[in-house]
C-alpha positions as CSV (number, residue, x, y, z in Angstrom):
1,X,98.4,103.9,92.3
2,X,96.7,102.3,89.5
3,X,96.3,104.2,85.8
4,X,93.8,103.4,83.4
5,X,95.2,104.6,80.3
6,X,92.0,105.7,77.4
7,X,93.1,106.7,73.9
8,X,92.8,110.4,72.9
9,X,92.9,111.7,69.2
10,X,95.2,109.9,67.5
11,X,96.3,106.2,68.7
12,X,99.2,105.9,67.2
13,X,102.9,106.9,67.7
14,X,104.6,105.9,64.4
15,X,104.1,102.0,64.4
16,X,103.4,101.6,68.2
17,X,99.9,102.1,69.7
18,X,99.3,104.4,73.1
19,X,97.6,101.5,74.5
20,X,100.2,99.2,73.8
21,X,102.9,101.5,75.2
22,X,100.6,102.6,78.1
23,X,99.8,98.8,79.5
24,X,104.1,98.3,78.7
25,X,104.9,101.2,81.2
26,X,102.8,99.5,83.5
27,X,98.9,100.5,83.0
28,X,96.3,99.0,84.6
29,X,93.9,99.3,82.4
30,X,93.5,100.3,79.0
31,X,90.3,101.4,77.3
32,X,89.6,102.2,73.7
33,X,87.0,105.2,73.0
34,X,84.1,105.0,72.7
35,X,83.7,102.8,75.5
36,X,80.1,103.0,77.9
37,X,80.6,104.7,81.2
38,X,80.0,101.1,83.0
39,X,83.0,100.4,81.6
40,X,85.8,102.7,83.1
41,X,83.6,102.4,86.5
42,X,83.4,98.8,86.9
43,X,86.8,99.0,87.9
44,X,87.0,101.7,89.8
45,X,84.7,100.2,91.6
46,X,86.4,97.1,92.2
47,X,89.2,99.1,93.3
48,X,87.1,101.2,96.0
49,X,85.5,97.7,97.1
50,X,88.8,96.1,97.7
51,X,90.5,99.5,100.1
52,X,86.9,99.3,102.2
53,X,88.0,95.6,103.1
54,X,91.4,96.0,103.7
55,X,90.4,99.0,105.1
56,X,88.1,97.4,107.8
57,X,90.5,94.6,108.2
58,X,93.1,96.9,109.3
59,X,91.3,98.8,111.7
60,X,88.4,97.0,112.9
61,X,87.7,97.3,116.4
62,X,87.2,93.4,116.6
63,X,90.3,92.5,115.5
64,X,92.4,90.6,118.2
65,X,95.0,92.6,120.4
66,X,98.2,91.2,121.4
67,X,99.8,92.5,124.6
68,X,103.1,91.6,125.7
69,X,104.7,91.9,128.7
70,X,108.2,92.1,129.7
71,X,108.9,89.3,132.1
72,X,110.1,90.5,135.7
């Protein structure tokens, strides 16, 4: 699963930023309010692009089957 971590209220735990924590623990993406709309859905919709392809790949009718046969 990816996470896109976006900042809140406050940024700021003591000395280290929720950003910088959020993209440590493994964050995808990290996006700093205020930020425009294209913004958070440009990669969303790079994510949804990317699953139709593999997606198709996977189980596209056209794809070559293998059949094996046990010899006699």
């Amino acid at each position: 699963m990816k996470v896109i971590a976006i900042t809140g209220g406050s940024d700021m735990i003591g000395i280290l930023n929720f950003l910088d924590v959020a993209k440590m623990l493994g964050s995808h993406s990290i996006l700093l309010k205020p930020f425009e709309m294209k913004t958070l859905l440009d990669p969303i919709q790079a994510e949804l692009q990317a699953y139709r392809v593999l997606k198709k790949s996977l189980f596209s009718p056209a794809r070559p089957r293998h059949y094996f046969t046990l010899p006699p």
